[in-house]
KEBAMI-309328 format. One record per residue (C-alpha): residue number from 1; residue in one letter; z, x, y. Coordinates in steps of 0.5 Angstrom, whole numbers. Layout:
<pt><num>NUM</num><residu>A</residu><zz>Z</zz><xx>X</xx><yy>Y</yy></pt>
...
END
This chain:
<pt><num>1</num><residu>X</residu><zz>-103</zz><xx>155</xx><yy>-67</yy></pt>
<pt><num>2</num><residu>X</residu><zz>-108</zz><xx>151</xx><yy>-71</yy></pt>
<pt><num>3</num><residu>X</residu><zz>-113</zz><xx>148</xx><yy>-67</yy></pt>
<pt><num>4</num><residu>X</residu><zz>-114</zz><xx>142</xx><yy>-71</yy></pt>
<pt><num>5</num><residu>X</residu><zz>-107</zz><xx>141</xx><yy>-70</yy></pt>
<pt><num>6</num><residu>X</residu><zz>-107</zz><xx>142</xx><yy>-63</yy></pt>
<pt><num>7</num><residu>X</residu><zz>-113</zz><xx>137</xx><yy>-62</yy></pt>
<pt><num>8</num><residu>X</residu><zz>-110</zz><xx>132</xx><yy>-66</yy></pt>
<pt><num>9</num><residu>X</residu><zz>-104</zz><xx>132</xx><yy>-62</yy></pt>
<pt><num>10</num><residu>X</residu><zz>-109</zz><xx>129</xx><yy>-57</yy></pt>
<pt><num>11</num><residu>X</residu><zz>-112</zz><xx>125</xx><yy>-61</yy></pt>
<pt><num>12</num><residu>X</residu><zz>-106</zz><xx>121</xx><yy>-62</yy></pt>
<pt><num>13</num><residu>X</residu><zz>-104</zz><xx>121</xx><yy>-54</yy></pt>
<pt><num>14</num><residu>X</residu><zz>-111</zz><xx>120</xx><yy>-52</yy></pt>
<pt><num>15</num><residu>X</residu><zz>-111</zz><xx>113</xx><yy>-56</yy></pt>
<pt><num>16</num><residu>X</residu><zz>-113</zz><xx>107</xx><yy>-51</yy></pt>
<pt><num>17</num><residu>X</residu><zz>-108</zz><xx>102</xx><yy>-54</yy></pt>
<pt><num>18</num><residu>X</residu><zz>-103</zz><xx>100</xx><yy>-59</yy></pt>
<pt><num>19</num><residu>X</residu><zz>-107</zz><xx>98</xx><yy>-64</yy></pt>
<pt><num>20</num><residu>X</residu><zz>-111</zz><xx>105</xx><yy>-64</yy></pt>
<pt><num>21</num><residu>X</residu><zz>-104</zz><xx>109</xx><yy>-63</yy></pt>
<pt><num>22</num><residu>X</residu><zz>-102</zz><xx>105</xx><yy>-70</yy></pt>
<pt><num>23</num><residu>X</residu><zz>-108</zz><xx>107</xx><yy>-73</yy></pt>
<pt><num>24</num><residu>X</residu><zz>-108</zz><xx>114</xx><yy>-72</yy></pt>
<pt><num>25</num><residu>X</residu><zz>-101</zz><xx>115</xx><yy>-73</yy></pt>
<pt><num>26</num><residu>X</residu><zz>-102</zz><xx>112</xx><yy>-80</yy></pt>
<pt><num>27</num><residu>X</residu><zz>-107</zz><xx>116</xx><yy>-81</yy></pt>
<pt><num>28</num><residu>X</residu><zz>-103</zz><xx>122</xx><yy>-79</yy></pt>
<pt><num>29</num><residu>X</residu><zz>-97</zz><xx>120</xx><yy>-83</yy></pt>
<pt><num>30</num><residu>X</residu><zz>-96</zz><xx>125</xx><yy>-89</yy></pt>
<pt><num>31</num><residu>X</residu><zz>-98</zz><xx>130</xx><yy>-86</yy></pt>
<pt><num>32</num><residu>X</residu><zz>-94</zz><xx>129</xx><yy>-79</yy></pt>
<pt><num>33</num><residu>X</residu><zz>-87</zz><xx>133</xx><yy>-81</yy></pt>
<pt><num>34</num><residu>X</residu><zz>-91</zz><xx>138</xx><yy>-85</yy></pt>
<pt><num>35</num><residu>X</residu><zz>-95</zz><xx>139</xx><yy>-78</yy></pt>
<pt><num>36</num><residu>X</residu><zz>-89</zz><xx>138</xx><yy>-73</yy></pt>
<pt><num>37</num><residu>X</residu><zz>-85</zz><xx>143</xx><yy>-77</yy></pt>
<pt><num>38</num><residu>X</residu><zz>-90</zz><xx>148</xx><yy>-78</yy></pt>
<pt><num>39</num><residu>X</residu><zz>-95</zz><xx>149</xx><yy>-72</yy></pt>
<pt><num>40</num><residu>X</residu><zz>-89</zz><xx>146</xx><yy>-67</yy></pt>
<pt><num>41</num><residu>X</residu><zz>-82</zz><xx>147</xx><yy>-69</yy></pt>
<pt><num>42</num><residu>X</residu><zz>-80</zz><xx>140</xx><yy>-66</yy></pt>
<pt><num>43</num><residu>X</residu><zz>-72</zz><xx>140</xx><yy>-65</yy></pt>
<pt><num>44</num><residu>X</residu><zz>-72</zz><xx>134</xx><yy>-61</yy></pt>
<pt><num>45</num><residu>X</residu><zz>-69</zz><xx>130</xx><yy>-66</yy></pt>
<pt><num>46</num><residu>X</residu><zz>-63</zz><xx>135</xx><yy>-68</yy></pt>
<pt><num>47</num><residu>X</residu><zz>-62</zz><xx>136</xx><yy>-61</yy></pt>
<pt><num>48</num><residu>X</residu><zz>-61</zz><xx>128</xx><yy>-59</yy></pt>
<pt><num>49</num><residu>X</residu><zz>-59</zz><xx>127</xx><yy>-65</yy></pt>
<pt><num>50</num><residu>X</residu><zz>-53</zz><xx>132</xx><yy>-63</yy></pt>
<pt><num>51</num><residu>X</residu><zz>-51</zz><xx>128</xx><yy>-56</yy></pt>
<pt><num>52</num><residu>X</residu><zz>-51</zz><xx>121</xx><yy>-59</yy></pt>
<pt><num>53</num><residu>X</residu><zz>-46</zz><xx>124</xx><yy>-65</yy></pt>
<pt><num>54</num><residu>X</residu><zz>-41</zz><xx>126</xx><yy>-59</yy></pt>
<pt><num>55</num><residu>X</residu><zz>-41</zz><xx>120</xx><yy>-56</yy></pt>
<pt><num>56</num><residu>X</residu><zz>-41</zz><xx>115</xx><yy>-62</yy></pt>
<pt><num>57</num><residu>X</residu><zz>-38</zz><xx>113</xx><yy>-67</yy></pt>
<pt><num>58</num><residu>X</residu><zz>-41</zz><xx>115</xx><yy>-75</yy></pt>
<pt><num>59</num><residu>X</residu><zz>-40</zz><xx>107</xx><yy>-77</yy></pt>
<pt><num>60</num><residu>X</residu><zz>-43</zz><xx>105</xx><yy>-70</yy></pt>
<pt><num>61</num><residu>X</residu><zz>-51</zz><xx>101</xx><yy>-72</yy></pt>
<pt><num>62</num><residu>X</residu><zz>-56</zz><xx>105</xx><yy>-70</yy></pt>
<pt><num>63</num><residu>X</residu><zz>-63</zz><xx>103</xx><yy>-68</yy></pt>
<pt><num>64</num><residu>X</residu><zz>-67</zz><xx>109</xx><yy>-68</yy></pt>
<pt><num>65</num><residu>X</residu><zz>-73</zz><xx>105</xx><yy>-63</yy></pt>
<pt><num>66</num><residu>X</residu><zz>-80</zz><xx>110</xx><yy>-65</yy></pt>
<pt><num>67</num><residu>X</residu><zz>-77</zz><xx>113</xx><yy>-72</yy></pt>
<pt><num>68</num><residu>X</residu><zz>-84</zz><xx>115</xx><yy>-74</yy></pt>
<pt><num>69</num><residu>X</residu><zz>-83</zz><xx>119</xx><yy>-81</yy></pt>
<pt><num>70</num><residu>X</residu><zz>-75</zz><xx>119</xx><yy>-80</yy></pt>
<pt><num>71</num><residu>X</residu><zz>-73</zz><xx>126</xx><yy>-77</yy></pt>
<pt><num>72</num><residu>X</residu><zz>-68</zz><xx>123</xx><yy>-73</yy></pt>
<pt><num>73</num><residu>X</residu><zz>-65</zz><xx>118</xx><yy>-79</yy></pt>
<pt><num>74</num><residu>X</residu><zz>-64</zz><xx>125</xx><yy>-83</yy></pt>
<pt><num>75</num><residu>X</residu><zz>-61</zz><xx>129</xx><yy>-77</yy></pt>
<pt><num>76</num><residu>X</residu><zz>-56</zz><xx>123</xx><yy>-76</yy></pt>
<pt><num>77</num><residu>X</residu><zz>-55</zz><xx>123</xx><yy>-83</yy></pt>
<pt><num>78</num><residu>X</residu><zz>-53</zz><xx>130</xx><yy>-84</yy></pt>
<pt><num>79</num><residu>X</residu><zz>-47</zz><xx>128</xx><yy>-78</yy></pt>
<pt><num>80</num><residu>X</residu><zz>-45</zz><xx>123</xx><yy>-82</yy></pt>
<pt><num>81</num><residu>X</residu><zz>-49</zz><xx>116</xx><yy>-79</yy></pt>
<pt><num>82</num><residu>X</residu><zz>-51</zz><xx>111</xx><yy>-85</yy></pt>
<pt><num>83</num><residu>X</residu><zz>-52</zz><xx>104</xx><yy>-81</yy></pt>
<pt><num>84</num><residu>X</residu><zz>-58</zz><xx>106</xx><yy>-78</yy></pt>
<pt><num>85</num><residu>X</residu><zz>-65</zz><xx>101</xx><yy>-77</yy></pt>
<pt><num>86</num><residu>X</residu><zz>-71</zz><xx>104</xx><yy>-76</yy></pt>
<pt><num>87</num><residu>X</residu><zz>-77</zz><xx>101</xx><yy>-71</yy></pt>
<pt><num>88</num><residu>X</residu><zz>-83</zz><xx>104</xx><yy>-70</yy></pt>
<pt><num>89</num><residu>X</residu><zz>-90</zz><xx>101</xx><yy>-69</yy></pt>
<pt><num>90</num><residu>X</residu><zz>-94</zz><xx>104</xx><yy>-74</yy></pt>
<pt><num>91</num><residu>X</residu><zz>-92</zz><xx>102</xx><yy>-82</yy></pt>
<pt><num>92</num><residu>X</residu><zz>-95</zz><xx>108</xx><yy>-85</yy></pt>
<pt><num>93</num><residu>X</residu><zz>-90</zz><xx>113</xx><yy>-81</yy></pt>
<pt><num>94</num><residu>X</residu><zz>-85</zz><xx>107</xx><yy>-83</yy></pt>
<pt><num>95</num><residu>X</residu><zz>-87</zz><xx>109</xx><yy>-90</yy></pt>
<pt><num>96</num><residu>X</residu><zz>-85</zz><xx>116</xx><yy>-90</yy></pt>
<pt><num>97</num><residu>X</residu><zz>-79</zz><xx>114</xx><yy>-86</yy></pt>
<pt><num>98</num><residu>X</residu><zz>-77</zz><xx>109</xx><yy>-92</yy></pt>
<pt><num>99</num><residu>X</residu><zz>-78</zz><xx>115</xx><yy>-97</yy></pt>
<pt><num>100</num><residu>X</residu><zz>-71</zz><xx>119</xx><yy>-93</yy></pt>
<pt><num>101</num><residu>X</residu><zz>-67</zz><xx>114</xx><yy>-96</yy></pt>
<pt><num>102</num><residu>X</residu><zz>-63</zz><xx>113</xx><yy>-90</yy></pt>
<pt><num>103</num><residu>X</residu><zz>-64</zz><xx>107</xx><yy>-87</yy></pt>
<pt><num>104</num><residu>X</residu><zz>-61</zz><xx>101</xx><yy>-88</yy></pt>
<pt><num>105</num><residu>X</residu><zz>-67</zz><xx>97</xx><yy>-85</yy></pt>
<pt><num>106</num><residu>X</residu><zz>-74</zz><xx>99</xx><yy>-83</yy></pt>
<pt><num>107</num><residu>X</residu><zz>-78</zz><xx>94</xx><yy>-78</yy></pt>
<pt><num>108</num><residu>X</residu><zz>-86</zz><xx>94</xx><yy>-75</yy></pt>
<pt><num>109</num><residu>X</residu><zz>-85</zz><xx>93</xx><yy>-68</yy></pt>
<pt><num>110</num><residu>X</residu><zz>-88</zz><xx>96</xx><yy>-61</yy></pt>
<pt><num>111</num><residu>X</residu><zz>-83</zz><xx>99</xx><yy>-56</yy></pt>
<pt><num>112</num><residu>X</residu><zz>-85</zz><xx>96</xx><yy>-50</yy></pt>
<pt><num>113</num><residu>X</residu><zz>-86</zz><xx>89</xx><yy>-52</yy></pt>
<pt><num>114</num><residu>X</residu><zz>-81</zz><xx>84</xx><yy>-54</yy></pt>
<pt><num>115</num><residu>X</residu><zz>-77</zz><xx>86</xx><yy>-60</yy></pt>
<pt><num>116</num><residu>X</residu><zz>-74</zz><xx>82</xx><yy>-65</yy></pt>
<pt><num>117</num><residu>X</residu><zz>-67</zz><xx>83</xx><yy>-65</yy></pt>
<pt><num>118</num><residu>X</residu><zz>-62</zz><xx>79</xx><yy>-63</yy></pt>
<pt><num>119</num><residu>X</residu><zz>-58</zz><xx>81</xx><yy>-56</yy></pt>
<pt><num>120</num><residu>X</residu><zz>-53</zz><xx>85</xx><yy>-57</yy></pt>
<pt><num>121</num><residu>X</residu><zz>-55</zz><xx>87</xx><yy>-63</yy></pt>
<pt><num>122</num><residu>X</residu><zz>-54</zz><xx>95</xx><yy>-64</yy></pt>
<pt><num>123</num><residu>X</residu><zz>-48</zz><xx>100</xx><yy>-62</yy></pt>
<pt><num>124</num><residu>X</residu><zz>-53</zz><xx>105</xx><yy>-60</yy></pt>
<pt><num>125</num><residu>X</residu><zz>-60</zz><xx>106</xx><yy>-59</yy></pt>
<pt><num>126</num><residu>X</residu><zz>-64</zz><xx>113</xx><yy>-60</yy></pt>
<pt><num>127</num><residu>X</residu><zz>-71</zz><xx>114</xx><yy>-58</yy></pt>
<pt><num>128</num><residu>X</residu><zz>-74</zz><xx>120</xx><yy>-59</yy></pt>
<pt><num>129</num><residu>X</residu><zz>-81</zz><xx>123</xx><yy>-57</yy></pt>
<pt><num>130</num><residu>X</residu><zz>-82</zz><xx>116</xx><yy>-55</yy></pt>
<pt><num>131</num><residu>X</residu><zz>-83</zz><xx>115</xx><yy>-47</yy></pt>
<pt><num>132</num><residu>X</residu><zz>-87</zz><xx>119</xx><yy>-45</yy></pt>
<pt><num>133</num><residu>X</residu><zz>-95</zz><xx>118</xx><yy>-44</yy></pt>
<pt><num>134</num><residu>X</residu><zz>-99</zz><xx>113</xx><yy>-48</yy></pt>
<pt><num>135</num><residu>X</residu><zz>-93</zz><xx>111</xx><yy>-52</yy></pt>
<pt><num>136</num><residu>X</residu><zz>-87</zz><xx>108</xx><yy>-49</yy></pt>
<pt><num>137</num><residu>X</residu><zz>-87</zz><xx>107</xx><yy>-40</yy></pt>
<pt><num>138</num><residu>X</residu><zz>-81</zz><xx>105</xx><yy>-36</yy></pt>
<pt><num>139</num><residu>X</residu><zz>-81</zz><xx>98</xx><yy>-38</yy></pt>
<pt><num>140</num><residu>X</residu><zz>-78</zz><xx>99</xx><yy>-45</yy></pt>
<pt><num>141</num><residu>X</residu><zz>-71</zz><xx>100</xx><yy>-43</yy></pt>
<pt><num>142</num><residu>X</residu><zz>-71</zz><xx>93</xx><yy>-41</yy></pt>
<pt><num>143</num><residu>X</residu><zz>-71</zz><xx>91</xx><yy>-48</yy></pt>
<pt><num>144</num><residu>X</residu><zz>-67</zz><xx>96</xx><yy>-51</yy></pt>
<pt><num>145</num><residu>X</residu><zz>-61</zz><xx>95</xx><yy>-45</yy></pt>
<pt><num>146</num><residu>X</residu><zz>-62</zz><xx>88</xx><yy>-48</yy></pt>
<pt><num>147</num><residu>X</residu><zz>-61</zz><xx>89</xx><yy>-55</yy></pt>
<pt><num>148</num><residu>X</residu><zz>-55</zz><xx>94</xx><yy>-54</yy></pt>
<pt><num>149</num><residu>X</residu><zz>-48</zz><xx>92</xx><yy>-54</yy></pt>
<pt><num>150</num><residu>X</residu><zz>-44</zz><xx>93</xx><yy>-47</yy></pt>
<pt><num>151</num><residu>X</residu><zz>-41</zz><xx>100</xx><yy>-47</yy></pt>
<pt><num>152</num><residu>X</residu><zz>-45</zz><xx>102</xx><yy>-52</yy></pt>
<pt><num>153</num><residu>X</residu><zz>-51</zz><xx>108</xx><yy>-52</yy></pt>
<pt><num>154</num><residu>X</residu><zz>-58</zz><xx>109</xx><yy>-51</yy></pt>
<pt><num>155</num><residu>X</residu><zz>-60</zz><xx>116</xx><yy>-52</yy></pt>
<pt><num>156</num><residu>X</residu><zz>-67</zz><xx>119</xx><yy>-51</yy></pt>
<pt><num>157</num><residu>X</residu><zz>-71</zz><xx>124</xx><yy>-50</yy></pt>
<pt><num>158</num><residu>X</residu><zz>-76</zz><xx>124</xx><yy>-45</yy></pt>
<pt><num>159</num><residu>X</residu><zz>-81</zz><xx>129</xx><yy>-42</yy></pt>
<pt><num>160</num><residu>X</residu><zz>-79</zz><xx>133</xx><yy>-35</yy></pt>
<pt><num>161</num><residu>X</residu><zz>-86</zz><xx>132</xx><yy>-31</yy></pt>
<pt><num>162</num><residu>X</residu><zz>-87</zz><xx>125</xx><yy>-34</yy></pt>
<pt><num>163</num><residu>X</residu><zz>-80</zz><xx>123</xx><yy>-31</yy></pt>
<pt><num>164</num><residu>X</residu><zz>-81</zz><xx>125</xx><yy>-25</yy></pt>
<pt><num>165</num><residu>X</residu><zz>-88</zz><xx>123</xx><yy>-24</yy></pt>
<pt><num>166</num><residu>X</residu><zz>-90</zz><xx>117</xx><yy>-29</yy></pt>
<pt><num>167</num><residu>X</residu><zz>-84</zz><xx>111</xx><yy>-26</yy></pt>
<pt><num>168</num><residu>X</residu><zz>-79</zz><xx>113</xx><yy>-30</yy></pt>
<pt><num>169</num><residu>X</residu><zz>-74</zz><xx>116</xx><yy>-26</yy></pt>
<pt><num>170</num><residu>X</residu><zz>-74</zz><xx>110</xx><yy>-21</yy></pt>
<pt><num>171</num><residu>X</residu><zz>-74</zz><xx>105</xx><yy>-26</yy></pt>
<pt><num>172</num><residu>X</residu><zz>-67</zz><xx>109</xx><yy>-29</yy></pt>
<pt><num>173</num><residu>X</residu><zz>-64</zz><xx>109</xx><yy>-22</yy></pt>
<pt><num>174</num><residu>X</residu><zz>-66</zz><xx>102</xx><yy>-21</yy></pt>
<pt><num>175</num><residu>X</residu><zz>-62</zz><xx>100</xx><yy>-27</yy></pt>
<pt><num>176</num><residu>X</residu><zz>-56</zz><xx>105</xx><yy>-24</yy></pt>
<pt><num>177</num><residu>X</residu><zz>-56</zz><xx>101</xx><yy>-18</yy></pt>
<pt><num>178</num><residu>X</residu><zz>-56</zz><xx>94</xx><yy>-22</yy></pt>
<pt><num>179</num><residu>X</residu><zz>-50</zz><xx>97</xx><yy>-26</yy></pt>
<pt><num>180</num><residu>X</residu><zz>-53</zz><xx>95</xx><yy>-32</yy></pt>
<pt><num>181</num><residu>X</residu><zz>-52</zz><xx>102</xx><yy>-34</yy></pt>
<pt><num>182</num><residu>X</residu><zz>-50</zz><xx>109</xx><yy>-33</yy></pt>
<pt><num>183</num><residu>X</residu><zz>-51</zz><xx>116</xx><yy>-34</yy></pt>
<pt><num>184</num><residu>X</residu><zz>-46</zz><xx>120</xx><yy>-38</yy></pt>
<pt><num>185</num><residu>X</residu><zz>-51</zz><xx>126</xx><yy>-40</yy></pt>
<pt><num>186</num><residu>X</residu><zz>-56</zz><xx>130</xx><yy>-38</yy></pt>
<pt><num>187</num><residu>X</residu><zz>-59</zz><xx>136</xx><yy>-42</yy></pt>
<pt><num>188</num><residu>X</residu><zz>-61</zz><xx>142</xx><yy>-39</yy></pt>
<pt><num>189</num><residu>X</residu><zz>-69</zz><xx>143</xx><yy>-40</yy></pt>
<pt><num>190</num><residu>X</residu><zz>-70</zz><xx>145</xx><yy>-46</yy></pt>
<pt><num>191</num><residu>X</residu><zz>-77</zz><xx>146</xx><yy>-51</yy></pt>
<pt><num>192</num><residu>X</residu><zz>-77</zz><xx>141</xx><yy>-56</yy></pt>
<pt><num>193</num><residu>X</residu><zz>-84</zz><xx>145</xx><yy>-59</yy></pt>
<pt><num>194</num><residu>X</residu><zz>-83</zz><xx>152</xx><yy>-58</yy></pt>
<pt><num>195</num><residu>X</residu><zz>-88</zz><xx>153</xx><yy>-63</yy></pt>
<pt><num>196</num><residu>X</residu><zz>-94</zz><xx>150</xx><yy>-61</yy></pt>
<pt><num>197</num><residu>X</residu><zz>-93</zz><xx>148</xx><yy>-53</yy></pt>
<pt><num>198</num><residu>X</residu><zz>-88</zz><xx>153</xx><yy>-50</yy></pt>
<pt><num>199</num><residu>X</residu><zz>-89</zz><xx>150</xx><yy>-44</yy></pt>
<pt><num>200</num><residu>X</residu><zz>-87</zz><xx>142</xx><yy>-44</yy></pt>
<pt><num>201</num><residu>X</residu><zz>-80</zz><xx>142</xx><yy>-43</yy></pt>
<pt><num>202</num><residu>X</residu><zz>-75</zz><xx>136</xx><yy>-45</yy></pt>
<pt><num>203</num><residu>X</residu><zz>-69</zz><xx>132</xx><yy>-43</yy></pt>
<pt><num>204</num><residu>X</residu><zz>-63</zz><xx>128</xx><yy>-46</yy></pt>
<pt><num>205</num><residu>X</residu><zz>-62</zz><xx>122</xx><yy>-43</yy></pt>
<pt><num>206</num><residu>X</residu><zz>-54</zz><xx>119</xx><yy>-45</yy></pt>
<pt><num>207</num><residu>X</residu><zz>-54</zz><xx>113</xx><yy>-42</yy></pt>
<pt><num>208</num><residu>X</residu><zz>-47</zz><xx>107</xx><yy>-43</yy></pt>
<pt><num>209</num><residu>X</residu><zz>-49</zz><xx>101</xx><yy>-42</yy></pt>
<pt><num>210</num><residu>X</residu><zz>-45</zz><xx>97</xx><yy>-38</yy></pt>
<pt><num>211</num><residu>X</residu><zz>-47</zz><xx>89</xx><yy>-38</yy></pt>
END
């Protein structure tokens, strides 16, 4: 692989705040497909995308929380989703998102703050590479439990070692036992960059929401 791709990977994760992970996502916006494609072959969206499909219903609203440039908005299209909202805290990735043409709505907000939607807003939630290190931590599902309507759906990736080792697994359990949610899926460890990081291994989360 390219080893200017590599080092911008960890150019973006290595950012100290939000306003620097903005910064440099915008900066990385036009060529961000390109270089997940080409030098990672990312199929995380495609695969969540695959597990929400089979528990929602394609009329359903959709908030694709870190759309990015709108991989997931176009894998949910191709299944046939077309009321779909993208959220993501940088405006230039949410530029390229707006040029898929497959979002009803676009809007600049950071996952993990306080987020601008009405509760019970949505029938599902994806979200896509998002929890994991420097992005998104355990506290993000409140918000997204908040703006989910009672059995509807969050759906996420997340890596396996940032599960088990950075509050994630016993935030999601803490949520279980609260009944606030409730696990219906769980992939198997997959590569989500078989290309470029080999090594990572991904989960698909499915959760219902209960309350």
């Amino acid at each position: 692989m390219n080893r200017k791709n590599e080092d911008r990977v960890q150019w973006v994760y290595s950012s100290k705040n939000n306003s620097e992970l903005s910064e440099r996502y915008d900066e990385w916006a036009k060529d961000y497909d390109k270089d997940l494609s080409e030098f990672f072959g990312w199929i995380a969206p495609n695969t969540a995308s695959s597990y929400l499909a089979k528990y929602v219903n394609p009329d359903s609203t959709v908030l694709d929380a870190g759309a990015g440039t709108g991989l997931v908005g176009l894998a949910l299209a191709e299944r046939g989703f077309r009321n779909l909202t993208a959220m993501d805290l940088s405006e230039g990735m949410l530029q390229e998102a707006r040029e898929k043409n497959v979002y009803k709505k676009l809007d600049q907000m950071i996952l993990g703050d306080p987020l601008r939607y009405k509760t019970d807003s949505f029938d599902a939630v994806i979200s896509v590479g998002v929890m994991t290190l420097g992005h998104a931590g355990p506290n993000s599902f409140n918000e997204l439990l908040r703006i989910t309507k009672p059995e509807g759906y969050i759906v996420f990736t997340i890596r396996t070692d940032v599960y088990l080792k950075n509050g994630f697994k016993e935030k999601q359990e803490e949520m279980e036992s609260q009944k606030l949610w409730e696990v219906v899926d769980v992939s198997d460890e997959f590569h989500p960059l078989p290309i470029g990081e080999p090594e990572v291994l991904h989960q698909v989360w499915v959760y219902r929401v209960l309350n």
